[in-house]
C-alpha positions in Angstrom: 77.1 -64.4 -44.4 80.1 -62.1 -45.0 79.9 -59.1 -43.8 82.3 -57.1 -46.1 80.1 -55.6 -48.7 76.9 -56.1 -47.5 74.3 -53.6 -46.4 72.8 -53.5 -42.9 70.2 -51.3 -41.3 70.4 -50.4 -37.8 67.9 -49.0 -35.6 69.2 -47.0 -32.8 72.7 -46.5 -34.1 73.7 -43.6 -33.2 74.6 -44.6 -29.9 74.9 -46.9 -27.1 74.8 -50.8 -28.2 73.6 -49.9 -32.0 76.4 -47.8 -32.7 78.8 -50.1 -31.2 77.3 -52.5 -33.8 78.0 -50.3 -36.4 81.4 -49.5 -36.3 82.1 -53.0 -35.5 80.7 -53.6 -39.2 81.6 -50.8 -40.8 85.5 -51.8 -40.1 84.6 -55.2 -41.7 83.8 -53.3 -44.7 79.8 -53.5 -44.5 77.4 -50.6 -45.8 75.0 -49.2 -43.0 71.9 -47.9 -43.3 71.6 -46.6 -39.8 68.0 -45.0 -38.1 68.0 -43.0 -34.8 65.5 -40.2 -33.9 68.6 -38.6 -32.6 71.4 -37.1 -34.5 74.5 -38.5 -34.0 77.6 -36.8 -32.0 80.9 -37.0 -34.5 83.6 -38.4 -32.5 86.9 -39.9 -33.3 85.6 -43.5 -33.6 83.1 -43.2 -35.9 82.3 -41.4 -39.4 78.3 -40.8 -39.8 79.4 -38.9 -42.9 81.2 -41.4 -44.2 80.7 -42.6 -47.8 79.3 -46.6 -46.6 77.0 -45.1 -44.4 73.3 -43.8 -44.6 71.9 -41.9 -41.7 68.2 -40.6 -41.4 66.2 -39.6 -38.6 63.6 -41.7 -38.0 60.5 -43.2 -35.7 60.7 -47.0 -35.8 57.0 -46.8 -35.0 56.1 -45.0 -38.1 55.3 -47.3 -41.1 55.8 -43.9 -43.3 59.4 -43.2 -41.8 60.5 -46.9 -41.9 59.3 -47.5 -45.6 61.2 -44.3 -46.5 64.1 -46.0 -44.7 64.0 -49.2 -46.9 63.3 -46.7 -50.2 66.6 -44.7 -49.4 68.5 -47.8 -48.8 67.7 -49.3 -52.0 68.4 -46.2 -54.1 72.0 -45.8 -52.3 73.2 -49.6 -51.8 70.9 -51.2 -54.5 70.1 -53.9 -51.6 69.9 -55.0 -47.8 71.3 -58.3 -46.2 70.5 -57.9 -42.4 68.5 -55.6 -40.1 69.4 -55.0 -36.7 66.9 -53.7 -34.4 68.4 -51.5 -31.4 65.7 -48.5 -31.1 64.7 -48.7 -27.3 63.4 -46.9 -24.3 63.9 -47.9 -20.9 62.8 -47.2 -17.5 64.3 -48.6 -13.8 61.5 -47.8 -12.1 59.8 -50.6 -9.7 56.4 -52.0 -10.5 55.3 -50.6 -7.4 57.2 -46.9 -5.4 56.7 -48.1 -2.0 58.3 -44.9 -0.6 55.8 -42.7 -2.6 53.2 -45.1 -3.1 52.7 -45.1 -6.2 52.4 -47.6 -9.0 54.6 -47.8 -12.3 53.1 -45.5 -14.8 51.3 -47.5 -17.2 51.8 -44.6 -20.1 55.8 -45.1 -20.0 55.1 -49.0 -19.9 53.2 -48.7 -23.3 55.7 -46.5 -24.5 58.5 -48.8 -23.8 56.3 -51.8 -25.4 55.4 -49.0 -28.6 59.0 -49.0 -29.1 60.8 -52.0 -28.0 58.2 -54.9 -29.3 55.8 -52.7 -31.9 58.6 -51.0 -33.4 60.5 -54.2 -33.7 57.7 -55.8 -35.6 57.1 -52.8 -37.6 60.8 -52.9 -39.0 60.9 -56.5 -39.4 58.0 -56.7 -41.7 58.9 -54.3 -44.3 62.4 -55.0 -44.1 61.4 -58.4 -45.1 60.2 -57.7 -48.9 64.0 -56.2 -49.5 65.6 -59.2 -47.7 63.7 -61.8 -50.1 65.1 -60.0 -53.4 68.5 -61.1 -52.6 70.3 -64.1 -54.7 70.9 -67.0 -52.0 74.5 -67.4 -51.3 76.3 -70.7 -51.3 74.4 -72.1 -48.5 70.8 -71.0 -49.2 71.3 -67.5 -47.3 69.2 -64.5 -48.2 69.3 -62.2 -44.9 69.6 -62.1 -41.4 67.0 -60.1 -38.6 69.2 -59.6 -35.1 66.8 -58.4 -32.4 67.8 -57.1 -28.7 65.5 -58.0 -26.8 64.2 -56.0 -23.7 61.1 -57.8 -23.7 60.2 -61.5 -23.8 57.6 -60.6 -26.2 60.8 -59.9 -29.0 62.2 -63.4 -28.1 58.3 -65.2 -28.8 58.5 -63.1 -32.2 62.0 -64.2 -32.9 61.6 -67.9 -32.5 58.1 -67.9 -34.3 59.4 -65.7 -37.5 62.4 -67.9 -37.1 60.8 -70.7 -38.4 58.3 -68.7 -41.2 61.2 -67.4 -42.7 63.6 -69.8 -42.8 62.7 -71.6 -46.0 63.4 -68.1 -47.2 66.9 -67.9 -46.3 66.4 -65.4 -43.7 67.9 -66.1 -40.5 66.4 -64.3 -37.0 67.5 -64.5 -33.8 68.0 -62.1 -30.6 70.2 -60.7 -28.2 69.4 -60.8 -24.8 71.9 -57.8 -23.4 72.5 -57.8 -19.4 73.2 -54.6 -17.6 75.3 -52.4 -20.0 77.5 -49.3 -18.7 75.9 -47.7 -21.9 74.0 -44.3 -21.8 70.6 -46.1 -20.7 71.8 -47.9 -17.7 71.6 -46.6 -14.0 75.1 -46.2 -12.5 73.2 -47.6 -9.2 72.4 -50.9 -10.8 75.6 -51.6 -12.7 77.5 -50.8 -10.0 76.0 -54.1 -8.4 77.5 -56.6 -10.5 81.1 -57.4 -10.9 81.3 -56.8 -14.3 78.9 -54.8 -17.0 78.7 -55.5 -20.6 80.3 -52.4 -22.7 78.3 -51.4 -26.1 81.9 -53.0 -28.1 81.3 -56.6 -26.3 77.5 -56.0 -27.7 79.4 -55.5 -31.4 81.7 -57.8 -31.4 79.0 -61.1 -30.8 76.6 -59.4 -33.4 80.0 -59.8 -36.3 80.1 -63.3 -34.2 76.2 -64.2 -35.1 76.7 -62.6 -38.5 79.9 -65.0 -39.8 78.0 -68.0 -38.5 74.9 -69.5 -39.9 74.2 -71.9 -37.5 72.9 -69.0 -35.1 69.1 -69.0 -35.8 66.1 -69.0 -33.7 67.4 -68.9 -30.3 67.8 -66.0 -28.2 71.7 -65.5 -27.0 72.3 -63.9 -23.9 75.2 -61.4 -23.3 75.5 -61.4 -19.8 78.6 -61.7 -17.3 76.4 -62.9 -14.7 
């Protein structure tokens, strides 16, 4: 797929890993749709205001929110090529506190799967109908899902839809990120390994997948371990 001129959305782009995704496309000339609950800081980098890209505020667990998402993208770009999901909450603590003794909150653990595998899906399938409106290119292409995945539940999805869309034209596949020194990440933990992905080495293999269409299906993993 080329990236120049098409439209992508991206959950969780206004920072860490999804905004390093974004203006990795955005310099390759891509329109971005681009959904955060947070508001974006202006830097230097990147221009939220700029005239390619679409920023609302919006829970990837709401159907409402997300299917004003897809509404908004079609009245500004009159299409969408690829979604990237990136929306994600994390937590570093152990399954088990044995200095407090006590046990892993099971309300932040449904949170984390809420967000991370339910608002996946919930993207994913009404991003779909958009995807499926697109003219196949040369080589049968209609769209491409990226997923991160924080959960092996993501990867299962991304295989299974892998194959249910593919007579579609619609590629999916995941990214399977290692520690990153992004905002999310404990200092303590990244400070173990040798060497910690940055949010730009995150960009730079998404333009990778994009360009080439043999990527589908299989989860990649970004680590330097």
């Amino acid at each position: 797929m080329l990236i120049s001129g098409s439209v992508f959305l991206i959950t969780g782009g206004a920072s860490g890993m999804g905004r390093a995704a974004a203006e990795v496309l955005l310099q390759e000339g891509a329109h971005l749709t681009i959904l955060d609950l947070q508001r974006p800081l202006q830097d230097a980098n990147f221009q939220f205001g700029h005239d390619r890209v679409l920023f609302l505020q919006v829970d990837v667990t709401s159907e409402k929110d997300v299917l004003n998402a897809m509404d908004a993208t079609k009245r500004k770009f009159g299409k969408l090529n690829g979604v990237l999901n990136c929306a994600a909450v994390f937590s570093t603590a152990p399954i088990y506190d044995f200095k407090t003794l006590e046990p892993h909150s099971k309300q932040i653990f449904m949170k984390i799967l809420d967000v991370n595998l339910c608002g996946t899906f919930n993207v994913i399938r009404l991003a779909i109908g958009l995807l499926a409106e697109n003219e196949p290119d040369a080589d049968g292409e209609r769209g491409i899902i990226i997923n991160t995945s924080s959960k092996a539940g993501v990867i299962g999805m991304t295989s299974s839809l892998a194959k249910e869309l593919k007579s579609w034209g619609i590629r999916v596949l995941d990214i399977a990120p290692g520690v990153s020194n992004d905002d999310f990440v404990d200092a303590s933990a990244a400070n173990m390994l040798p060497r910690t992905e940055k949010p730009s080495d995150f960009g730079q293999l998404v333009k990778c997948i994009i360009a080439n269409q043999m990527f589908n299906g299989t989860s990649v993993r970004l680590t330097a371990t």
